[in-house]
C-alpha positions as CSV (number, residue, x, y, z in Angstrom):
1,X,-5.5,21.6,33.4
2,X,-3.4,21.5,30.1
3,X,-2.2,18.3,28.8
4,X,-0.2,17.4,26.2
5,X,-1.2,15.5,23.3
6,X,1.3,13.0,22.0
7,X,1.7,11.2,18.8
8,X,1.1,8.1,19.7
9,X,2.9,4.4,19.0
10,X,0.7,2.8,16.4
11,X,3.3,-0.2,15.0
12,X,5.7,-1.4,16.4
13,X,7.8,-0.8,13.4
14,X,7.2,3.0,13.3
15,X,9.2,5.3,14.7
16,X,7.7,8.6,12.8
17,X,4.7,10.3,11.2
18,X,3.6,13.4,9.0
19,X,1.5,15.7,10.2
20,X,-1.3,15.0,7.4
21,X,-4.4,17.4,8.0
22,X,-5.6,18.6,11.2
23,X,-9.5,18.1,12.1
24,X,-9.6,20.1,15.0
25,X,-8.1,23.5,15.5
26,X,-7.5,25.8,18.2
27,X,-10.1,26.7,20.3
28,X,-12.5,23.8,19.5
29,X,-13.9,21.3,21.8
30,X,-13.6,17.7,21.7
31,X,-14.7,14.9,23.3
32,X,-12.4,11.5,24.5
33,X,-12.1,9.4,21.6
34,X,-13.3,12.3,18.7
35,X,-11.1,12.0,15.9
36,X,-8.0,14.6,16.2
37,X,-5.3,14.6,13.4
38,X,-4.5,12.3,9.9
39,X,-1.2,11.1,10.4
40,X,0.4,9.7,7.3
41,X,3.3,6.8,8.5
42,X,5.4,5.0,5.9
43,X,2.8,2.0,6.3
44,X,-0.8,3.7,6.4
45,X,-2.6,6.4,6.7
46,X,-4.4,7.0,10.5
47,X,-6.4,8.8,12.4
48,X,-5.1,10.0,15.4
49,X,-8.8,10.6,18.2
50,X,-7.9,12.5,21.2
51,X,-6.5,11.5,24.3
52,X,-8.9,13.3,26.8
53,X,-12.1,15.5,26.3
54,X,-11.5,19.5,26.5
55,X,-10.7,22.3,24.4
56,X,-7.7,22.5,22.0
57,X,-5.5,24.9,23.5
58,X,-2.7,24.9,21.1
59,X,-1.8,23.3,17.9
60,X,2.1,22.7,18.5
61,X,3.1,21.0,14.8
62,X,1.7,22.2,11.8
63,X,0.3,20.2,8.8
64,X,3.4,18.7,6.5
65,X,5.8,18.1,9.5
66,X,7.2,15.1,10.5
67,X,7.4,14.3,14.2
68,X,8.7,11.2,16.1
69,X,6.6,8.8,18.0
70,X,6.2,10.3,21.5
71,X,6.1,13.7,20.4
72,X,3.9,16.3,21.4
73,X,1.8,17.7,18.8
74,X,-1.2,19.6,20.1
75,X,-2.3,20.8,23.9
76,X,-5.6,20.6,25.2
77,X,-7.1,22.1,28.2
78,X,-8.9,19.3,29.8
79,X,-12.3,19.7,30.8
80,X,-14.3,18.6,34.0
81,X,-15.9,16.6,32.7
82,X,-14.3,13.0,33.6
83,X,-14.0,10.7,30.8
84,X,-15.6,7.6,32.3
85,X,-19.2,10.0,31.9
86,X,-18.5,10.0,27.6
87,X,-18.7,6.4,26.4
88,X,-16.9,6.3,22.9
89,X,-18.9,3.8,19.7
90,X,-15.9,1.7,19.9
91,X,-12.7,1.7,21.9
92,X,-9.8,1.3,20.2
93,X,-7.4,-1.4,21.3
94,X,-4.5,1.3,20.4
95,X,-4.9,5.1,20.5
96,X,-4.4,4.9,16.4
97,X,-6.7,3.2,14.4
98,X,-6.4,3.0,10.8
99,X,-8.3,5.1,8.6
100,X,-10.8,3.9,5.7
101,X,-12.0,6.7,3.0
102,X,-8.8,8.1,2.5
103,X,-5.3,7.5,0.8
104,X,-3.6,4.4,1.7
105,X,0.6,5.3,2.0
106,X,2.2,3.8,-1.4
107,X,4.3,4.8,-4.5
108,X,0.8,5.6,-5.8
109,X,-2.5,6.9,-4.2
110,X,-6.0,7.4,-4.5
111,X,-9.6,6.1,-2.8
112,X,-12.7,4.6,-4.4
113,X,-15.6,7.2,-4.2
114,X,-19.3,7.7,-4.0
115,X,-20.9,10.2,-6.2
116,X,-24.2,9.9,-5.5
117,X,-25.1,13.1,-5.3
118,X,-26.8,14.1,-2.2
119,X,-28.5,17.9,-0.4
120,X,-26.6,19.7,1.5
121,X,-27.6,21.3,4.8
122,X,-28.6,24.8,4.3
123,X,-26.3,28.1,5.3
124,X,-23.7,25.2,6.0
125,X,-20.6,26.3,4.5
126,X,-18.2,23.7,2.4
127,X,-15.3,22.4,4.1
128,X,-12.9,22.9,0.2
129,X,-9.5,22.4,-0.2
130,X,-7.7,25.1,-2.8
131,X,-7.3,22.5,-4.9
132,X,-11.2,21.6,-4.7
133,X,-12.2,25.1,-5.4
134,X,-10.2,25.6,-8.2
135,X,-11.3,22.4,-9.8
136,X,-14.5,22.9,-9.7
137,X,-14.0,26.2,-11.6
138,X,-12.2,24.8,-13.6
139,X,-15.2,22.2,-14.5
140,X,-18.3,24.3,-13.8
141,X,-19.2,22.5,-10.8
142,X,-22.4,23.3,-9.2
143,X,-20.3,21.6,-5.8
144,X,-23.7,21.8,-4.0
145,X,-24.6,18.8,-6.1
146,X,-22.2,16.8,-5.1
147,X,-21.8,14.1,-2.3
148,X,-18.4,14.3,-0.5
149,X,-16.5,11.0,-0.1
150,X,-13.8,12.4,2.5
151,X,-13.8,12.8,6.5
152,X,-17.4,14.4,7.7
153,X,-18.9,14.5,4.1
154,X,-15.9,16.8,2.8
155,X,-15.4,16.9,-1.1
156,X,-12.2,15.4,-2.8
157,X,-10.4,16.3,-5.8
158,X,-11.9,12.7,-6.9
159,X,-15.3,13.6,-6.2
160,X,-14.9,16.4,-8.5
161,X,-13.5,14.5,-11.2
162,X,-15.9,11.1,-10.9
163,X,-18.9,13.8,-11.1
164,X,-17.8,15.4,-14.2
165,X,-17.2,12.2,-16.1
166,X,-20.9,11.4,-14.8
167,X,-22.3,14.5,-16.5
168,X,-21.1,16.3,-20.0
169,X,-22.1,19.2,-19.2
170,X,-19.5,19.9,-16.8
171,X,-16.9,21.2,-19.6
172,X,-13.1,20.3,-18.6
173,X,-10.8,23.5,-19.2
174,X,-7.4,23.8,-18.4
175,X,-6.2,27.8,-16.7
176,X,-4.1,28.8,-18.8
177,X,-3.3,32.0,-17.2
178,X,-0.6,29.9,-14.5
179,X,2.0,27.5,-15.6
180,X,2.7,25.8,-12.7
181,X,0.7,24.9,-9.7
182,X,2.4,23.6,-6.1
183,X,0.0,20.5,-4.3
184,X,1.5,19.8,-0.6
185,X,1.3,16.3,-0.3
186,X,2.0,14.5,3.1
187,X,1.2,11.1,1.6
188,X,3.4,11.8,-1.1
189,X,6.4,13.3,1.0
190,X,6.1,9.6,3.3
191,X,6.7,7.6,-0.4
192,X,9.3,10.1,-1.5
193,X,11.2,9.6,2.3
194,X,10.7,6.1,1.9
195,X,11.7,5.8,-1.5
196,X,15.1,8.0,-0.9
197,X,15.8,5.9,1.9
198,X,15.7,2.9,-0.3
199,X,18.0,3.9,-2.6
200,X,20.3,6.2,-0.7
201,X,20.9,3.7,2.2
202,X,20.5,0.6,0.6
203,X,23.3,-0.5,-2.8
204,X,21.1,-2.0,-5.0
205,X,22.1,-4.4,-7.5
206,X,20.2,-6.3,-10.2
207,X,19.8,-9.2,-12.6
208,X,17.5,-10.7,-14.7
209,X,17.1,-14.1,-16.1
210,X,14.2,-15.3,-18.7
211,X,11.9,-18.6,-17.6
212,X,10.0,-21.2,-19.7
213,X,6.7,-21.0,-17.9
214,X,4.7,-22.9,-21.0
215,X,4.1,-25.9,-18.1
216,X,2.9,-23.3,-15.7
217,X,0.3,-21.9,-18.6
218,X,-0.3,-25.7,-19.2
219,X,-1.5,-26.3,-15.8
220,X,-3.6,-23.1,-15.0
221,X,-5.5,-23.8,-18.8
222,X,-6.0,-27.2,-17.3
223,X,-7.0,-26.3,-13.6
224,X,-8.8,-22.8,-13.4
225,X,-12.3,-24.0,-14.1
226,X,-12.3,-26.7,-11.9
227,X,-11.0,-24.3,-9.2
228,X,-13.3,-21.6,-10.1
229,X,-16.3,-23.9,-9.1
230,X,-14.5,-25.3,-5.8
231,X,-13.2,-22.4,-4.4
232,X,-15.3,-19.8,-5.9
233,X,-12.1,-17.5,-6.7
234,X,-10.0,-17.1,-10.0
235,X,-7.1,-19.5,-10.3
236,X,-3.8,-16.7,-11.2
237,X,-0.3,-17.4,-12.3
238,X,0.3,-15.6,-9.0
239,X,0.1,-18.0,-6.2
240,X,2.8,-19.9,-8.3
241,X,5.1,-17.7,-8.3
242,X,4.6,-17.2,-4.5
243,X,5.5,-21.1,-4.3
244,X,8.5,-21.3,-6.7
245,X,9.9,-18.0,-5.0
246,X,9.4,-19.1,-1.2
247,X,10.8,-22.9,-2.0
248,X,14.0,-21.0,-3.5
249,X,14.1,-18.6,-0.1
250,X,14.2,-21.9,2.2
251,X,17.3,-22.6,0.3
252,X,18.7,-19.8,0.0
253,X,17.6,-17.7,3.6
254,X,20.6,-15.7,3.1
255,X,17.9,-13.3,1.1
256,X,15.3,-13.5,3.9
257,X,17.3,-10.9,5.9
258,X,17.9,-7.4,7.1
259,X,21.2,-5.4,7.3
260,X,21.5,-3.2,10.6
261,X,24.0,-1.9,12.5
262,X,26.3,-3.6,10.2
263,X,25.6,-6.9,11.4
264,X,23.2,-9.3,9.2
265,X,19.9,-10.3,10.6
266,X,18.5,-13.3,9.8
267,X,14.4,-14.0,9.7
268,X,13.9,-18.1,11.1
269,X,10.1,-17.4,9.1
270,X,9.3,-16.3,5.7
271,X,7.0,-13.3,5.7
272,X,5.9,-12.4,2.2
273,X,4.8,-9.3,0.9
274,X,3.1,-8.8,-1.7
275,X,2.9,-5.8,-3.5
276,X,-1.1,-4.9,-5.0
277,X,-2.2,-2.5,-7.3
278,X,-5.1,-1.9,-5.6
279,X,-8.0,0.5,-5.9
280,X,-6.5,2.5,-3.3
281,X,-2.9,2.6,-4.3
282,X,0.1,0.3,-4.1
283,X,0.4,-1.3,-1.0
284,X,2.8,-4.3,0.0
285,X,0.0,-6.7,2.2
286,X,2.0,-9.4,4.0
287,X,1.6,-13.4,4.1
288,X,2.9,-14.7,7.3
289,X,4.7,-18.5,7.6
290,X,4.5,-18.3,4.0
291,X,6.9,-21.9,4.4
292,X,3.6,-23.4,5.2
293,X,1.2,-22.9,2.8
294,X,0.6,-24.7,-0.7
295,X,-0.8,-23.1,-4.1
296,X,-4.5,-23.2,-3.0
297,X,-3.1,-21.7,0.3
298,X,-1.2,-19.1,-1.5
299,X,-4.2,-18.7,-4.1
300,X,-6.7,-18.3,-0.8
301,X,-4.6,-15.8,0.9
302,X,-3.9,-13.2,-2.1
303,X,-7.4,-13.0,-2.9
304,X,-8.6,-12.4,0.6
305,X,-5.4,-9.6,0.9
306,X,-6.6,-8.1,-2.6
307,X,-10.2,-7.7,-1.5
308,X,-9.1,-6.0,1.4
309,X,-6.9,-3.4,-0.2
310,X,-9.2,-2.8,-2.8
311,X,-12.2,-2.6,0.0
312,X,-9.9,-0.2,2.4
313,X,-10.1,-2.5,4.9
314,X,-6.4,-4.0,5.3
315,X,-5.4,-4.2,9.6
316,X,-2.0,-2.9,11.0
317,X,-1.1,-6.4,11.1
318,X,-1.6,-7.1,7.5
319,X,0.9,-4.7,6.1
320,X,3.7,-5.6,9.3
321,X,7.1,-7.9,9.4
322,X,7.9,-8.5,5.7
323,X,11.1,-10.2,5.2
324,X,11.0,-10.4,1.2
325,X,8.9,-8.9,-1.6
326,X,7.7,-10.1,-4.9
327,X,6.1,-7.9,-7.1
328,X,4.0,-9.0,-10.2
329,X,4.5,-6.2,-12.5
330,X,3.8,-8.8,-15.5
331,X,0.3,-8.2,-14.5
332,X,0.4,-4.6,-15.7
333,X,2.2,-5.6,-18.9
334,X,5.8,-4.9,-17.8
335,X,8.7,-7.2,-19.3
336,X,11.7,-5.8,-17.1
337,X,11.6,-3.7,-14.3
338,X,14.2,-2.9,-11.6
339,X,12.3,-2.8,-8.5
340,X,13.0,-0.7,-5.5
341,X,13.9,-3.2,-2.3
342,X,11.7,-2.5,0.8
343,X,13.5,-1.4,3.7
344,X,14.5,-3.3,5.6
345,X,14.3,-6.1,3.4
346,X,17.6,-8.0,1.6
347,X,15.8,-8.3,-1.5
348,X,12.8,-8.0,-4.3
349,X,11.4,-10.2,-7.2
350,X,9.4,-8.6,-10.2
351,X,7.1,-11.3,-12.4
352,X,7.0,-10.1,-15.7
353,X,4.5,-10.3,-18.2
354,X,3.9,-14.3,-20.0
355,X,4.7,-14.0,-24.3
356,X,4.3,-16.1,-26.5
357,X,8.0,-16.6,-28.2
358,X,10.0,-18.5,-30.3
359,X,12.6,-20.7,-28.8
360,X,15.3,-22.7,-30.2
361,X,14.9,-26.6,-28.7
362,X,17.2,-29.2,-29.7
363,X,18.2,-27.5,-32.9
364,X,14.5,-26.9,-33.6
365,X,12.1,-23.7,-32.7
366,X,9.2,-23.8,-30.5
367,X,6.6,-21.4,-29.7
368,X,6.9,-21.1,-25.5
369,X,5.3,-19.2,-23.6
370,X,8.1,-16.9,-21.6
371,X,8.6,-14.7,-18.6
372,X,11.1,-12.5,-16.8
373,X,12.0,-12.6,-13.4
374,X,14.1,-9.5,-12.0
375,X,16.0,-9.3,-8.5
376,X,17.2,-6.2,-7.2
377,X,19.0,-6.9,-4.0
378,X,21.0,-5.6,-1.5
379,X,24.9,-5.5,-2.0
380,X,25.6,-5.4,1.4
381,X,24.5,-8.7,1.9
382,X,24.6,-10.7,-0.7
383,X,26.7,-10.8,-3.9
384,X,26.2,-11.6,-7.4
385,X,27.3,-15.5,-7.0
386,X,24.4,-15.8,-4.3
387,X,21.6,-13.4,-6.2
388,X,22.5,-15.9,-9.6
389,X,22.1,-19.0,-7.6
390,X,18.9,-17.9,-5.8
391,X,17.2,-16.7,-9.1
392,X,18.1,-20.1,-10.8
393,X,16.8,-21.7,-8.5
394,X,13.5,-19.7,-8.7
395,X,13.9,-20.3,-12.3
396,X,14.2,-23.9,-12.3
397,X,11.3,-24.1,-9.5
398,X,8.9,-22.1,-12.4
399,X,10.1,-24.1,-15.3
400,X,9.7,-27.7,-13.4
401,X,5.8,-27.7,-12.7
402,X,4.3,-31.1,-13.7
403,X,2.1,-30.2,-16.4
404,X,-0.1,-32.6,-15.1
405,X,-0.5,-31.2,-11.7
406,X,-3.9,-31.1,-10.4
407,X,-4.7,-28.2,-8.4
């Protein structure tokens, strides 16, 4: 019997996916649960297992393609075998479960690897990409040598280039006998959708005001040993930001919304992402209720959300139902930026980098210690009388700290 293999609902915020690399190909057999197709959705990156054990019949989308939720992808031609005799490791709660050695969806990508090098089977050929291959030319790579980080042991472009940093030898040329080279890139054709989409759909507008944050420097000098031994984690200029910016949103909710269907939606709880450079890429993680929590809270939260994207291990529910967005570009040495809003979101807040600067105070100059903060928001919705009030107030929250606070 021939059944149709669907791609399945994995959020319920996603309507679409790419066709990333398929594991399986015509004519193969799999069992229930064996892991089918990489699907690359504007959130993460998954693993699609199949539906039924059998043998793939057909391949219907091909890799690169992007296909809605529901539709059919692949048919296989089920076997006799009836699925209650093949007992899965784990059974997913959902057909899609996210996967964890590859490239997290974000305006940047890449995975940690492991390059302990390891044998490989005998007369086992190597599963290579083009890319791979050429590479390793490229580098004199003995690839035999080398330990593959990817799905079922298969070698990555970053494999190739942790292992020659790890040994001289391997001499780095560049083939000069092509000038250009083309890479097909699903993850990057999500960002590139999503990032279009932002920008096309969504009039952005911007503004930018400078803070006195020399109370806020003040109190983390004062605070981040202490907190160090208490909570075992490194006290950050972040999780006060998070505070000033979500005490500004529960006056001013009209930028915890969404536009659609020309109609404004408004969000009764403040979901905050937070977008983190992590090891894998940039990816937005999201603090639920952030109304309730306080600056250890806040502090807490981002470090347990950092560890995660940095480890691979961040849930479907981690990355869903943001309803504002700051991003703390300060922390890669940025002054200004002009941020990209999130779809749906009505808005986005950069922290930029803390200097040391000279400031005129009652007809005298001061070293202070000052910061950016940059909106970009979403035209449709609010104006530039509501973005100036909400980032003074943001402003006024950051320069207002007791500089006696104990954390």
């Amino acid at each position: 019997m021939i059944e149709e293999i669907k791609l399945p609902q994995v959020g319920e915020s996603i309507v679409e996916g790419t066709v990333s690399k398929w594991l399986k190909v015509e004519g193969d057999t799999v069992g229930k649960y064996d892991p089918l197709v990489e699907i690359v959705t504007d959130k993460v990156t998954i693993e699609v297992p199949s539906p039924a054990s059998g043998v793939i019949s057909k391949i219907l989308i091909t890799e690169g393609t992007t296909v809605a939720v529901g539709e059919s992808i692949a048919e296989i031609e089920v076997s006799d075998t009836t699925d209650a005799e093949i007992e899965p490791p784990i059974v997913p709660s959902r057909i899609g479960f996210l996967v964890t050695d590859i490239q997290q969806v974000g305006p940047t990508g890449g995975t940690p690897t492991d390059n302990e090098p390891s044998e490989h089977l005998e007369n086992v050929p190597l599963q290579l990409s083009p890319v791979v291959r050429k590479l390793a030319a490229e580098l004199k790579i003995d690839l035999t040598k080398i330990h593959g980080s990817g799905m079922n042991g298969r070698i990555t472009k970053n494999d190739i280039l942790a292992y020659s940093e790890l040994n001289p030898k391997a001499t780095k040329t560049l083939d000069s006998t092509v000038d250009t080279e083309t890479i097909p890139s699903a993850i990057r054709k999500t960002i590139a959708d999503n990032m279009f989409k932002s920008y096309s759909s969504i009039p952005h507008a911007w503004t930018m005001m400078e803070v006195d944050v020399t109370n806020l420097v003040t109190i983390r000098n004062a605070n981040k040993d202490e907190f160090k031994k208490s909570h075992g984690i490194t006290l950050t200029y972040l999780p006060f930001f998070m505070k000033a910016l979500v005490d500004s949103l529960i006056d001013n909710m009209n930028f915890n919304t969404e536009w659609s269907n020309n109609k404004i939606i408004n969000h009764k709880t403040i979901n905050l992402g937070i977008a983190v450079a992590s090891k894998t890429g940039l990816v937005v993680p999201v603090i639920p209720k952030a109304e309730e929590l306080n600056i250890i809270d806040f502090s807490i939260a981002t470090n347990t959300l950092i560890s995660k994207a940095n480890t691979n291990k961040l849930a479907m529910h981690d990355i869903q139902n943001g309803t504002f967005t700051l991003n703390n570009t300060g922390a890669l040495g940025s002054i200004m930026s002009k941020p990209l809003i999130n779809p749906p979101e009505a808005g986005i807040i950069t922290t930029e980098s803390i200097q040391q600067k000279p400031v005129v105070i009652n007809d005298g100059i001061a070293i202070r210690a000052i910061m950016n903060i940059c909106l970009s928001f979403d035209h449709r919705i609010n104006d530039g009388y509501e973005a100036s009030k909400f980032l003074s107030s943001i402003k006024n929250n950051l320069q207002n700290f007791d500089p006696n606070l104990q954390i």
